[in-house]
Each structure stands twice: as structure tokens, then as C-alpha cells.
C-alpha positions in Angstrom: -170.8 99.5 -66.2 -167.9 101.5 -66.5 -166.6 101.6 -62.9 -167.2 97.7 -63.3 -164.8 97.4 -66.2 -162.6 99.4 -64.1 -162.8 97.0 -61.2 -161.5 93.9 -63.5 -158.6 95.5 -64.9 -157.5 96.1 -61.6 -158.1 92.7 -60.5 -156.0 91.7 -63.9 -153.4 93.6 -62.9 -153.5 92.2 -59.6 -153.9 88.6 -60.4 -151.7 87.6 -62.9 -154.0 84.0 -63.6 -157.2 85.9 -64.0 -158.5 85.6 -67.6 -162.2 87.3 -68.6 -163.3 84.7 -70.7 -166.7 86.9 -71.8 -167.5 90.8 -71.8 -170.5 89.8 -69.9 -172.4 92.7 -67.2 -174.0 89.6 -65.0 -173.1 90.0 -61.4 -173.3 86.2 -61.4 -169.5 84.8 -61.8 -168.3 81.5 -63.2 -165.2 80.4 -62.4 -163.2 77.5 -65.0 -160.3 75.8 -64.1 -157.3 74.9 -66.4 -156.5 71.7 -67.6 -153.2 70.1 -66.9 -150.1 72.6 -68.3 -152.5 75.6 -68.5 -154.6 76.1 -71.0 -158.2 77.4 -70.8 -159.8 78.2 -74.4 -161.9 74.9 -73.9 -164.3 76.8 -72.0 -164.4 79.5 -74.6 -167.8 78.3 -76.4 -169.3 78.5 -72.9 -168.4 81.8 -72.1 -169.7 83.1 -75.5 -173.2 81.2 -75.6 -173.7 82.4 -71.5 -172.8 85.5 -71.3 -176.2 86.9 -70.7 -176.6 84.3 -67.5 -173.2 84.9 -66.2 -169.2 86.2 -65.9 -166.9 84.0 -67.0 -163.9 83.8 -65.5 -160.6 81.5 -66.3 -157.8 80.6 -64.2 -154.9 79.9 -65.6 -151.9 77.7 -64.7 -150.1 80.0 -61.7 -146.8 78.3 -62.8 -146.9 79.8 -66.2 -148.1 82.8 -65.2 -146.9 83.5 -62.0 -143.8 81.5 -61.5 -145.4 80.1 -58.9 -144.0 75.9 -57.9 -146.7 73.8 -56.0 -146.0 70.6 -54.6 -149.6 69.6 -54.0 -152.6 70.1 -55.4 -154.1 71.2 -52.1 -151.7 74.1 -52.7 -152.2 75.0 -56.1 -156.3 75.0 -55.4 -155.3 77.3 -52.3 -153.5 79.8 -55.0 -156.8 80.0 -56.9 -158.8 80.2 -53.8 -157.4 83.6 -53.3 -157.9 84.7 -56.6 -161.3 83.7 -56.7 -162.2 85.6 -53.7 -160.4 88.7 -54.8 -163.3 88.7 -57.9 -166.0 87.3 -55.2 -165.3 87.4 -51.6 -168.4 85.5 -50.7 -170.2 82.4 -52.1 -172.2 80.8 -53.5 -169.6 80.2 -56.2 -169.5 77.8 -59.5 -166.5 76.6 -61.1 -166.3 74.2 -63.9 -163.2 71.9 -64.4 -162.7 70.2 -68.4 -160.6 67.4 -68.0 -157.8 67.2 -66.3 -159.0 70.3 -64.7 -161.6 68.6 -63.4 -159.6 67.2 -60.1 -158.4 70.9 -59.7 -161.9 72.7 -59.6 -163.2 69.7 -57.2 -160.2 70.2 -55.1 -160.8 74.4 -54.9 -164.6 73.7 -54.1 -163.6 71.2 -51.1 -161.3 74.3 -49.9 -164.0 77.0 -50.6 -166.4 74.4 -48.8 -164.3 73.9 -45.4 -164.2 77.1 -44.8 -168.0 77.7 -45.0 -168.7 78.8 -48.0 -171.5 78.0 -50.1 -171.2 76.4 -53.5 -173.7 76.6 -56.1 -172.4 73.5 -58.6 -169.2 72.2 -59.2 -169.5 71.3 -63.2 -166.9 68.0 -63.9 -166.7 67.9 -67.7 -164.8 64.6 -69.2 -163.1 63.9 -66.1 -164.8 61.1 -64.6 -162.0 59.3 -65.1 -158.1 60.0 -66.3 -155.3 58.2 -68.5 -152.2 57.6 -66.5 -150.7 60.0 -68.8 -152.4 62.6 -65.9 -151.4 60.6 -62.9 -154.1 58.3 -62.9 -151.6 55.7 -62.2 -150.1 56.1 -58.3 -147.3 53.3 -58.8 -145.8 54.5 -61.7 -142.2 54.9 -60.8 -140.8 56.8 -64.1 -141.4 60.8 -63.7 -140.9 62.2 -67.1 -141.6 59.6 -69.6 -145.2 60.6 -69.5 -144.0 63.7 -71.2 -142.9 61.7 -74.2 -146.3 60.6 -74.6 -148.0 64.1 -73.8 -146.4 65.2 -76.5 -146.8 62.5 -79.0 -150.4 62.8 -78.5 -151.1 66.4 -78.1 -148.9 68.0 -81.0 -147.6 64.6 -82.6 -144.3 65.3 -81.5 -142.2 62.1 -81.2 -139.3 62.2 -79.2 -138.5 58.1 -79.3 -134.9 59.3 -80.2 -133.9 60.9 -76.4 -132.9 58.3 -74.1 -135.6 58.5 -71.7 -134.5 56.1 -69.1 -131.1 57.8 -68.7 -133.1 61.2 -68.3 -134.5 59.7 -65.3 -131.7 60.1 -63.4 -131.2 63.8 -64.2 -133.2 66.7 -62.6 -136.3 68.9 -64.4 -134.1 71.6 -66.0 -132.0 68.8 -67.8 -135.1 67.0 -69.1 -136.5 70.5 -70.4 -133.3 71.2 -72.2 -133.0 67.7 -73.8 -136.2 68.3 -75.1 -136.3 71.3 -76.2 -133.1 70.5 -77.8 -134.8 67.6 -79.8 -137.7 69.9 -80.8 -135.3 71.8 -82.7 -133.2 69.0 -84.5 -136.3 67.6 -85.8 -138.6 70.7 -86.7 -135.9 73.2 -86.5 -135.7 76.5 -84.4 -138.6 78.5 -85.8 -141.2 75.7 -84.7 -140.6 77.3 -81.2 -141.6 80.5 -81.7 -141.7 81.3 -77.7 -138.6 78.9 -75.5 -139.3 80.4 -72.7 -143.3 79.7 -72.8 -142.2 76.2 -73.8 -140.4 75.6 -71.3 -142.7 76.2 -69.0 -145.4 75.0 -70.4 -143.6 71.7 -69.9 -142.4 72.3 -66.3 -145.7 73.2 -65.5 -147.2 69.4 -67.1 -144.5 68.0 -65.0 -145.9 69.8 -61.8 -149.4 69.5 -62.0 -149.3 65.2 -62.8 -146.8 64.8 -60.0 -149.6 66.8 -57.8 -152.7 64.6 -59.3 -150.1 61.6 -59.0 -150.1 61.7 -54.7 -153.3 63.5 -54.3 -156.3 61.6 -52.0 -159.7 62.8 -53.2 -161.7 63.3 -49.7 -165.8 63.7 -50.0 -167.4 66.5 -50.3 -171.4 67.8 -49.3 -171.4 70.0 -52.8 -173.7 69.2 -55.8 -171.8 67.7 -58.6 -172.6 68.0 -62.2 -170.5 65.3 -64.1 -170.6 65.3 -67.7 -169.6 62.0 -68.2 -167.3 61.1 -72.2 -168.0 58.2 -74.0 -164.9 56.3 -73.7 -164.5 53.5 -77.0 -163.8 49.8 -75.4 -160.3 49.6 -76.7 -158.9 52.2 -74.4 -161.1 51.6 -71.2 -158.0 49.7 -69.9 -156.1 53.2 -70.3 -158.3 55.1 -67.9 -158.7 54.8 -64.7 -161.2 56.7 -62.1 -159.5 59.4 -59.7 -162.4 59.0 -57.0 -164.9 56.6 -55.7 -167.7 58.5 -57.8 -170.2 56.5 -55.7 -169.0 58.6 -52.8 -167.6 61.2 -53.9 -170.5 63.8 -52.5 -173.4 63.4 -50.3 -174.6 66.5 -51.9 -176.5 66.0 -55.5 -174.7 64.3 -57.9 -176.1 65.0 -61.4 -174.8 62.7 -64.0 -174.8 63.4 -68.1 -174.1 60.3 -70.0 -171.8 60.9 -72.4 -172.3 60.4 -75.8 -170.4 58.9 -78.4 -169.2 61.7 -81.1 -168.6 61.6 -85.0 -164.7 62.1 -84.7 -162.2 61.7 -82.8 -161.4 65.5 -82.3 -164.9 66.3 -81.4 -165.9 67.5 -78.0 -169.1 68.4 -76.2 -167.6 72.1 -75.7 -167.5 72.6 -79.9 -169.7 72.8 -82.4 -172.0 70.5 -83.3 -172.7 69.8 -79.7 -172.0 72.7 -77.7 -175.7 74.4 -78.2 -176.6 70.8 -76.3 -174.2 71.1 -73.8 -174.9 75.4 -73.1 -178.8 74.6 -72.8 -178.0 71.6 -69.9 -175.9 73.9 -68.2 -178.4 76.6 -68.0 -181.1 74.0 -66.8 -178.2 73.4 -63.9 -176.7 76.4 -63.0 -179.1 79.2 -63.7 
């Protein structure tokens, strides 16, 4: 046990992206994907409630932590391929995507799949399908107003007040600054406790939708668990699919209707539902 805890500091050291996610001893590994601007805590529950069955491992957002620029999501899922096979050089492998991470983990599955490896399940968790806000929406012409939005719905942050069709016409790093800049007018500097984190945080949103934006989804031969949400009525005209689901294995495709949840905050990876989700995982994975 203790040359194994060895090993994975090593590999932390190594692989900047690489998060343990549990303490767990399992030889079996279980690889999550972040959702779009990093982030990976949603898979947190998981971890905790399976780490008798397996490892869990998180990869994070290699912009963020690895100042590493992608201009496709082929690429970016190529980045994590060589992570994942530093911690596992051979399959079968899982990975779960939540999300928006959902189009990342199918895409690093196709890549661990064309080159002949074996995968286990790929687990899709709410991503069935996408608000434009991820680049659901190909013909969208603006590229940053989406931010506005983002941000307004993630941290209620609303930035109506910058002039978002004139920052159109300006490149990334102005965008960033205007922003940031705003941030601090309205909340003042000590709501940012980290500017640097910040600002890539939000170069790294701007990244991974203008990847989803131009990526073609090509069929796989991989079972597919798909945890489908419950989406209310009044936004189904918000979301669109990112892939023919009707084709988008020839493999198994598993799918768990969603159901609809209390509040609006809830989630199928959080109390009171996760003990529901964890026990049709194991069914499916273990």
C-alpha cells in the first residue's frame, strides 16, 4: 500500500491535471472528466460512496492547470489520453463525463477506442443534450457573449453594463480584462480573491465551447451509460442534442430516465439522490 501511495504522488507530480478524487486501494481506476472551465467536485459523492469498488480519478481542465491552449476537442481528449495511460497503460478503462464533460469523456473513449483499447463503460451523466451557452448552437456568430450569460447563471454575476457587441471586435485578453474590470466596480476587489485563477478560469470557458462549438461527434462501438436529466417544458427550446443518440454507439446503450427533482439546485450526484444514483452505477460498472 505504501509503495502504491508512492506511485501516485509521482504521477501528481508528473501530471499536473491528475486529481485523486478518493483514498481508495482498488486496482480498478475510474477516470471523470471536467465540465466546461474545469471543475471536478461533482463527481465527489461518487468517489466517496465507491471507493471500496474503485480509484477515482479526476481530470482537470489542462488549460488551468497546465497552460496548456487547445483548438479542438480531439486535442484536448488527446492531452488526457496521455494522462490516463500514465495511471493505466492498458484497458479496459471507465470514464464518466457530468455535463458538459460529458462530450469530453465520449470524445477520450473514441481515442482510447481507435487505438485498440478496450473500454469498460463510458458513463454520460446530464449531457444528453446541451444549452447553446456550451456550444450547442454551431451558427452562433458572437464568441464571448455566452460568457455574459455563464456568468449570470453560474455566480449571478450580471455584466449587462460592458458593451458586449463592441468587445467582439477585440481579442481574448481584452475581453478578460473588461471583465475582470467590471467584477471589481460592482463587487469590489476582494470578491476576487485569486485574478489570476480567474482569469483563466474564464479563458479556459472560452476554449473549451469554441472546441464543443466545431466538434462532429463520430460513432463509436463502446457501451454507453446515459443518465438522462429531466429537462422542465419551458426550456426544452434552450437545449439542443450534441449527437444523434440513436446512433451514437453500436455498442450497449444503457439509458436512465431522468427524474424530475424537488429544486432547482438539486442533482442526481447530491444528496437525496446520490445513494440512487451510486447503487445504478455499481449494477453497471462493477
Amino acid at each position: 500500500m505504501a509503495m502504491r501511495g508512492e506511485v501516485i504522488m509521482e504521477l501528481k507530480l508528473k501530471l499536473p491535471t491528475l486529481i485523486e478524487l478518493n483514498k481508495s486501494t482498488s486496482t480498478t481506476n475510474v477516470f471523470c472528466l471536467h465540465t466546461m472551465g474545469g471543475g471536478i467536485n461533482v463527481y465527489n459523492g461518487f468517489a466517496e460512496k465507491m471507493s471500496e469498488e474503485a480509484k477515482f480519478y479526476g481530470l482537470e481542465e489542462p488549460l488551468i492547470y497546465d497552460d496548456f491552449e487547445y483548438s479542438s476537442l480531439p486535442e484536448l481528449a488527446e492531452y488526457h489520453v496521455d494522462t490516463i495511460k500514465a495511471v493505466q497503460e492498458t484497458g479496459p478503462y471507465t470514464l464518466i463525463g457530468y455535463c458538459s464533460g460529458g462530450p469530453i469523456a465520449y470524445e477520450v473513449a473514441y481515442q482510447l477506442s481507435l487505438a485498440g483499447e478496450q473500454i469498460n463503460k463510458l458513463v454520460i451523466i446530464g449531457s444528453k443534450l446541451l444549452s447553446s451557452l456550451m456550444g450547442s448552437n454551431s451558427d452562433e456568430k458572437e464568441r464571448y457573449l455566452f460568457i455574459k450569460d455563464y456568468l449570470l447563471l453560474k455566480y449571478m454575476l450580471n455584466l449587462e453594463r460592458l458593451d458586449w457587441p463592441l468587445l467582439e471586435d477585440h481579442k481574448l485578453k481584452f475581453v478578460i480584462d473588461s471583465i475582470i474590470n467590471e467584477i471589481k466596480q460592482q463587487q469590489g476587489n476582494e470578491f476576487i480573491k485569486d485574478e489570476k485563477w480567474v482569469r483563466k478560469g474564464i479563458k479556459a470557458l472560452y476554449f473549451m465551447r469554441n472546441a464543443l462549438k466545431k466538434h462532429s461527434v463520430s460513432g463509436s462501438s463502446f457501451d454507453v451509460v446515459l443518465f438522462d436529466r429531466y429537462i422542465a417544458p419551458e426550456f426544452n427550446n434552450r437545449m439542443m442534442p450534441w449527437f444523434d443518440w440513436d446512433n451514437i454507439t453500436s455498442g450497449e446503450l444503457d439509458v436512465i430516465k431522468g427524474v424530475k427533482l424537488k429544486n432547482q439546485d438539486d442533482d442526481i450526484n447530491q444528496p437525496p439522490y446520490l445513494d440512487k444514483t451510486v447503487n445504478q452505477l455499481k449494477i453497471r460498472l462493477f
